[in-house]
ROBALO-90121 format. One line per 4 residues: number of its first residue (from 0); for each residue x, z, y negated of C-alpha. Coordinates in steps of 0.2 Angstrom, whole numbers. Layout:
N
NUM> X/Z/Y  ...
//
This chain:
305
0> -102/-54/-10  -87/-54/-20  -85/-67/-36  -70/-71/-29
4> -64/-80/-12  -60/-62/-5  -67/-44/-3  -58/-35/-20
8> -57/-15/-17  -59/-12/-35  -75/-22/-36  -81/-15/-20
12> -77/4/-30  -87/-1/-46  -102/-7/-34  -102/11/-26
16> -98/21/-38  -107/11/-55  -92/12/-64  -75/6/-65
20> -66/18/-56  -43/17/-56  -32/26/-47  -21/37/-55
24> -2/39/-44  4/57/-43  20/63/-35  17/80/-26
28> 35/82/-22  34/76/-3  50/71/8  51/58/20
32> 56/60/41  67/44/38  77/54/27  78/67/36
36> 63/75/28  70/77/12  71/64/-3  92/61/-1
40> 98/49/9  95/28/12  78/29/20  69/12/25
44> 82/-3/18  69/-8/2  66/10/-2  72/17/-21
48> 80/32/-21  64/39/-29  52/31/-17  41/17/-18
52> 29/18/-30  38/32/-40  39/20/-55  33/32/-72
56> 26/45/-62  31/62/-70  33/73/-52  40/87/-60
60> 22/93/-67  6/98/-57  -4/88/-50  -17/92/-62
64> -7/90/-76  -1/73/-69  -22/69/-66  -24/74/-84
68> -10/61/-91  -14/47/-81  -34/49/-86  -31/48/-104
72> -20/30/-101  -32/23/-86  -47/27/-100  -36/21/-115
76> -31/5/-106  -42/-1/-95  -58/9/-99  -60/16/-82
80> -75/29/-81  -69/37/-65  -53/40/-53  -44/42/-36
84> -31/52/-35  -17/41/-25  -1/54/-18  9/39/-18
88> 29/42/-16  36/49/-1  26/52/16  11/64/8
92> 6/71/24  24/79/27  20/96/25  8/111/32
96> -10/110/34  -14/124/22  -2/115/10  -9/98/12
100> -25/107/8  -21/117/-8  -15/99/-14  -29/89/-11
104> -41/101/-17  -31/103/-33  -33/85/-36  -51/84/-31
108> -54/97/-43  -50/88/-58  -58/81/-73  -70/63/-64
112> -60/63/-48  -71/56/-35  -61/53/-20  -42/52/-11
116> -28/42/-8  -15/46/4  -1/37/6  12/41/24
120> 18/34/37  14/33/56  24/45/61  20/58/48
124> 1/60/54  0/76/69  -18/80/76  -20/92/66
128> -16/82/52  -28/68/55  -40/84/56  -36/90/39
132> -39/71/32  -57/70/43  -64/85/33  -59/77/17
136> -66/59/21  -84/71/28  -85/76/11  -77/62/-4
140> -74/45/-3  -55/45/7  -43/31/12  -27/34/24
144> -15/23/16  -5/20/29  12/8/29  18/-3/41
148> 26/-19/35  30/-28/49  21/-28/70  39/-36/75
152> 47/-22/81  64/-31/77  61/-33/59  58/-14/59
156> 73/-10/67  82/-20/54  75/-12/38  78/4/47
160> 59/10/47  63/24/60  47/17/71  40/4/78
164> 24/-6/80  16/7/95  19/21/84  8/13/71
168> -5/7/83  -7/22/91  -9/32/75  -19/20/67
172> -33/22/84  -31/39/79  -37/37/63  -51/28/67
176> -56/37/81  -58/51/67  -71/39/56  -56/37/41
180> -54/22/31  -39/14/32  -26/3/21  -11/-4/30
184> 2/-10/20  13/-27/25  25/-36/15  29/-54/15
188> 44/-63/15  55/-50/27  71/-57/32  72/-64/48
192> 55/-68/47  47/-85/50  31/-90/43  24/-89/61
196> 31/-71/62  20/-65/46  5/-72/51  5/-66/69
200> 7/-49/58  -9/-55/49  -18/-57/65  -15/-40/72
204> -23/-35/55  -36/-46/60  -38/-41/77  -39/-23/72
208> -52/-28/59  -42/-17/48  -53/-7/33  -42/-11/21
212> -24/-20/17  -10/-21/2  -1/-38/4  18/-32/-5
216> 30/-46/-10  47/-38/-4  55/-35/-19  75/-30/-19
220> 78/-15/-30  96/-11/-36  103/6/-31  94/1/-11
224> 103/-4/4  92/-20/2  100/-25/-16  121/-22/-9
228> 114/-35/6  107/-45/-9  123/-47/-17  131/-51/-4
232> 122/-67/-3  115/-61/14  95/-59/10  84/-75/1
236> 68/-70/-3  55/-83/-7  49/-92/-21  31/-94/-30
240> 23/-107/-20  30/-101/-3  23/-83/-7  5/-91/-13
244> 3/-102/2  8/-86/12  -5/-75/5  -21/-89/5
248> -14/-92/23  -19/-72/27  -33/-70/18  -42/-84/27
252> -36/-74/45  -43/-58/39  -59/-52/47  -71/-55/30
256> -76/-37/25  -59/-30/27  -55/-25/9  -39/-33/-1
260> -29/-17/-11  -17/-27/-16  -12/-47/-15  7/-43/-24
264> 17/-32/-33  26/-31/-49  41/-22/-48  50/-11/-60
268> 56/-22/-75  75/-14/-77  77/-10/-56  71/-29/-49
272> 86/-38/-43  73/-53/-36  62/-62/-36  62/-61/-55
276> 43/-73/-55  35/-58/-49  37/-49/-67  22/-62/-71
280> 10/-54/-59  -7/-62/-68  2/-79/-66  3/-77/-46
284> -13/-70/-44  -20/-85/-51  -11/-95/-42  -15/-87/-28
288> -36/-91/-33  -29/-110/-39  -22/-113/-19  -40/-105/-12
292> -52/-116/-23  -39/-130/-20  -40/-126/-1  -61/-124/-3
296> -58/-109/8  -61/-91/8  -57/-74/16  -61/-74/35
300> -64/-94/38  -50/-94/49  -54/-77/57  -54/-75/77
304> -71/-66/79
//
């Protein structure tokens, strides 16, 4: 059982592994489908030109050598003893079989890499795919990051995701069908959204007794299609307490093993338009622990078993 009030990934990878184990971020150079494979063009309405995720990532080197560079800083800084491999930016299932496979098995080849994470979308996940990805979860410790945001089919539509809420449950039965751990990532605070709306997107996470989840905070970026609509006074986003009462709320709805990734974000310092309290992410983590304790509640107390 977790020290804290819910299931925390990394302590559930230093319990299996022995060790504190960090992923390292690498760009491989992936397009996305919503831009029309490619990296130009607006994508998904929050989405930065680079992709999410892309922040200090140096894509222009191999994988290896990007392995290499985030082991020396992941060691320096936070004394990590071992690492995942995370292909973060883009839609990293977007490409051939045989060169999603020369890929991953570069990363897995380096230096204390015990395991992958793959981060795509539903709609970039083919059979044969979801095949490549079983072998590699039959023989290292694999999760499917998969993003989803939103199980409103309206609020897709308006940040332009380029599928809806079928597309991911499908693909996600998929998934699971083939054994593979998976992350689904949501964001709170959506335009349009009521607080009812997010957490009936909480209870389909709990209903599918998801493996893991990454709660974002949405974040506007300049230079997106979500930072113009920003400054034109037509997107709020919410503030501290709102987002901390949000997040205890989910947590308690979550089935009780399902592994939190993620509880916020901290978005790129010299890009973040708003909310600007998000820069302080250790302040509303414990918040988020100060609301539980105040609460006296945990993960899954509210869960609909």
């Amino acid at each position: 059982m977790s020290i804290k009030p819910y299931q925390l990934f990394s302590g559930h990878l230093k319990q299996l592994f022995g060790v504190r184990v960090h992923k390292i971020s690498v760009d491989a150079g992936f397009g996305c489908p919503n831009r029309a494979g490619g990296r130009s063009g607006p994508g998904c309405l929050f989405c930065d030109p680079d992709g999410s995720g892309a922040v200090g990532i140096e894509g222009q080197r191999s994988i290896t050598e990007q392995l290499g560079q985030g082991r020396e800083v992941m060691t320096r800084k936070y004394k990590a003893g071992k690492f995942m491999a995370y292909f973060q930016p883009f839609s990293n299932t977007l490409a051939p079989v045989e060169k999603l496979r020369a890929l991953y098995d570069e990363a897995l080849a380096a230096d204390d890499v015990v395991g992958l994470a793959i981060g795509t979308r539903p709609d970039c996940l083919p059979d044969e795919v979801l095949d490549l990805l079983a072998e590699y979860h039959a023989k290292t410790y694999f999760w499917l990051e998969l993003g989803l945001q939103s199980r409103h089919d309206r609020t897709l539509d308006w940040l332009k995701r380029g599928h809806d809420y079928a597309t991911f449950l499908a693909t996600y039965r998929a998934a699971k069908e083939r054994g593979l751990r998976v992350c689904v990532h949501v964001i709170l605070g959506l335009p349009g959204e009521s607080r009812a709306d997010m957490l009936a997107t909480a209870d389909a996470l709990a209903e599918l007794e998801v493996d893991g989840v990454k709660l974002h905070l949405l974040h506007v970026l300049r230079n997106t299609p979500l930072g113009e609509l920003y400054g034109q006074g037509k997107v709020e986003v919410l503030d501290q307490e709102s987002y901390v009462a949000l997040v205890a709320d989910v947590i308690e709805q979550l089935h009780p093993e399902t592994l939190i990734h993620r509880l916020t974000g901290d978005g790129p310092r010299d890009q973040l338009l708003a909310p600007l309290w998000s820069l302080n992410k250790w302040q509303v983590l414990n918040a988020i622990d100060a609301e539980l304790a105040r609460r006296g509640t945990r993960q899954g107390d509210r869960f609909k078993s």
